[in-house]
C-alpha angles and dihedrals in degrees: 000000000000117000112203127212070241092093074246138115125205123207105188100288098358128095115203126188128168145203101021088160087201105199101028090129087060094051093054091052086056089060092044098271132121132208123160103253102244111124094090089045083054103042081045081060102046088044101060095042078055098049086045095043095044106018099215115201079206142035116196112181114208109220138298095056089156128029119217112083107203102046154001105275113207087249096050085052097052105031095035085060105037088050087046098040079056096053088042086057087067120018132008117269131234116181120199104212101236123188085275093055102079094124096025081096081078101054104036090049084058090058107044094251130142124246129198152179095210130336122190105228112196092336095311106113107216125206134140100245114235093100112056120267124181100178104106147218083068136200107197146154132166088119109072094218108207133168136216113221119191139204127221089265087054100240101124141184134243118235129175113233152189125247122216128185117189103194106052094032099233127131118199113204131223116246107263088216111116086216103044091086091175150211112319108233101197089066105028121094128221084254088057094057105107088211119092083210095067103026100114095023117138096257101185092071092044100119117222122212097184118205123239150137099272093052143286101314118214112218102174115226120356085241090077101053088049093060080041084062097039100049101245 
């Protein structure tokens, strides 16, 4: 397995994202705020320069692929298809049902496109990570890892991340929404983690590999960045 500073793994022939949380805009007018709807148009975006730059035979999305729980949102319906009928123009499609999925089952039957709760792919198991799941080595999602890096001012920037724990040989991937900026791990305790997988893990050897323009950048254990923060 490769992870990109792309917020995207490769398995031989395979592409897998995670969390798009297509429709999220629509879910925050419904609570009275407005954002302008353009995550889908610019993961639309991200995904083709992907497809163009590592040619999958196969895209599995790992879970959340849309946002609103309780039902299908216009949005979801029309933005949710048009972003799956363009990754069908180019690879098959494999969708790992993740907690925001409850009505996908609607729309992917529709199109033909599998839909399941977990799927081992060369060896590696994928799920998204908010049911347990004791099979390893482990390709989740479902936390949005991201890390806070500072400068010697203090002002600091946000970047999504991977988690890898060694021990246990699970990675854990960043959301590929543009929007879903994420939990901050150099402040968040294991008690903090939403997956049941992770809740208890020593968090102070997880290794964090963040995601930016200049590259994947490799940070070492999670322990360091924490005295970073701190000002050790």
């Amino acid at each position: 397995m490769v992870i990109t500073r792309h917020k995207c793994a490769l398995i031989h022939e395979s592409m897998v994202i995670a969390d798009l949380h297509i429709g999220y805009e629509a879910a925050l007018e419904s609570e009275g705020i407005h954002i302008p709807r353009m995550q889908t148009a610019a993961m639309r975006e991200s995904l083709i320069g992907l497809i163009d730059r590592y040619e999958p035979e196969t895209i599995v999305v790992l879970g959340d692929l849309k946002h609103e729980f309780s039902r299908n949102l216009d949005q979801e319906w029309e933005e949710v298809h048009d972003l799956l009928s363009m990754m069908l123009e180019w690879a098959q499609v494999i969708l790992v049902r993740g907690n925001h999925d409850n009505y996908l089952a609607n729309i992917s039957s529709r199109m033909n496109i599998p839909l399941v709760d977990s799927m081992i792919l060369n060896g590696i198991t994928l799920a998204h990570g908010h049911q347990p799941c004791s099979s390893t080595p482990l390709l989740m999602a479902h936390e949005h890892p991201s890390i806070r890096l500072f400068d010697t001012v203090g002002a600091f920037i946000k970047l999504p991340c991977f988690l890898y724990d060694q021990e246990r040989r699970i990675v854990v991937m960043p959301a590929f929404s543009p929007l879903a900026t994420g939990t901050d791990m150099t402040v968040a305790g294991s008690d903090d983690f939403l997956s049941p997988i992770l809740r208890g893990s020593r968090m102070e050897t997880l290794g964090v590999y963040a995601c930016s323009e200049i590259g994947l950048l490799d940070l070492g254990e999670l322990s360091n960045l924490r005295s970073l923060d701190r000002g050790d």
